[in-house]
C-alpha positions as CSV (number, residue, x, y, z in Angstrom):
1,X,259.8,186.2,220.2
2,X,261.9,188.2,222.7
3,X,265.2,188.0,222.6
4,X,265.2,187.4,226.4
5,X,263.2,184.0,225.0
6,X,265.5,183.3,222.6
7,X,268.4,183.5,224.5
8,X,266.6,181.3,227.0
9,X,266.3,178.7,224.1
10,X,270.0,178.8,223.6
11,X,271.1,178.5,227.2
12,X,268.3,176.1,228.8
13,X,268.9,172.2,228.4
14,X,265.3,171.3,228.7
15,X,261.6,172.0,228.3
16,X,258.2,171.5,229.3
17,X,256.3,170.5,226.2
18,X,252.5,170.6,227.6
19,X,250.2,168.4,224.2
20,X,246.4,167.9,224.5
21,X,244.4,165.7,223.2
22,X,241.3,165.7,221.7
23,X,238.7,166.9,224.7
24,X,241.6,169.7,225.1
25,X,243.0,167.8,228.5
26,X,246.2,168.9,228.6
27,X,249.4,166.6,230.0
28,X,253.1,168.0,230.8
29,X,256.4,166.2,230.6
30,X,260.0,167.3,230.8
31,X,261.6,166.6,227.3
32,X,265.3,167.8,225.8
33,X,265.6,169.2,222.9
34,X,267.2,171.4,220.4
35,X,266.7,174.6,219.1
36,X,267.4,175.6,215.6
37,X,266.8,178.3,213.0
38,X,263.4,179.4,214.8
39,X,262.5,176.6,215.8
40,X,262.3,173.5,218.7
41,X,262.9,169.9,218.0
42,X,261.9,167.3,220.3
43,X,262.0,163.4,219.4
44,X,259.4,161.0,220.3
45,X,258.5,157.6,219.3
46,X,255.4,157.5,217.1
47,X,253.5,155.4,219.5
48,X,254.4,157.7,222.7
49,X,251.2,159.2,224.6
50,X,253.1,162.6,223.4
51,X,252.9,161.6,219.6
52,X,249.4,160.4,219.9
53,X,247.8,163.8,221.0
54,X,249.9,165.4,219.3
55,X,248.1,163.4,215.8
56,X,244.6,164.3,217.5
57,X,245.4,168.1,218.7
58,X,248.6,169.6,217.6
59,X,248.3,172.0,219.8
60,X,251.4,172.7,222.4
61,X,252.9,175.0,225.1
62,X,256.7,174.5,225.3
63,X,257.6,176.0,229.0
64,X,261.3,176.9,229.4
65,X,263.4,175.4,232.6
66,X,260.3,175.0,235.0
67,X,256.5,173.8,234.1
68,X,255.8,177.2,235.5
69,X,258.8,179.0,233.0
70,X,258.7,181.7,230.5
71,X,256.3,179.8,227.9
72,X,255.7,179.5,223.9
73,X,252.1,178.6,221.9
74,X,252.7,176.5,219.0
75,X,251.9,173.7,216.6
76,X,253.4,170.8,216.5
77,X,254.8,169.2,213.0
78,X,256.3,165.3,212.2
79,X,259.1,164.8,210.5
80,X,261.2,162.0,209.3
81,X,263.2,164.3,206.7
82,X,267.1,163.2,207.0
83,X,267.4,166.4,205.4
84,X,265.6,168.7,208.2
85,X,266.9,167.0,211.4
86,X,270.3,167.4,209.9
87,X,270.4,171.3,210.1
88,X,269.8,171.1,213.8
């Protein structure tokens, strides 16, 4: 990551987190979050169309600012761990 990115991280208050589903269709929606030790936390209800393509295809582009922003690949993980949400 550049650190151009992850300044961009520290200063933006929201992203673009583009999931796809299963077929590889992909769907964007503005979300905040926080970013912590390398990494992006978003929060979603388990039964949000976000969570459920996110179970068939963890696949995701987080897009910083703009749908059209400076943009990061990644996979997407669950967690429920107090322990983990705590150090963000």
């Amino acid at each position: 990551m550049t650190p151009e990115m992850e300044q961009a991280l520290n200063d933006e208050p929201l992203i673009y987190v583009t999931t796809y589903d299963a077929s590889g269709k992909p769907g964007t929606v503005p979300v905040w979050f926080v970013y912590g030790q390398g990494k992006v936390f978003i929060s979603t209800g388990p039964g949000t169309m976000k969570a459920q393509k996110i179970r068939s295809n963890p696949r995701v582009r987080l897009a910083l600012g703009a749908r059209d922003g400076p943009a990061l690949d990644g996979t997407a993980r669950f967690t429920s761990d107090k322990s983990t949400c705590a150090m963000v």
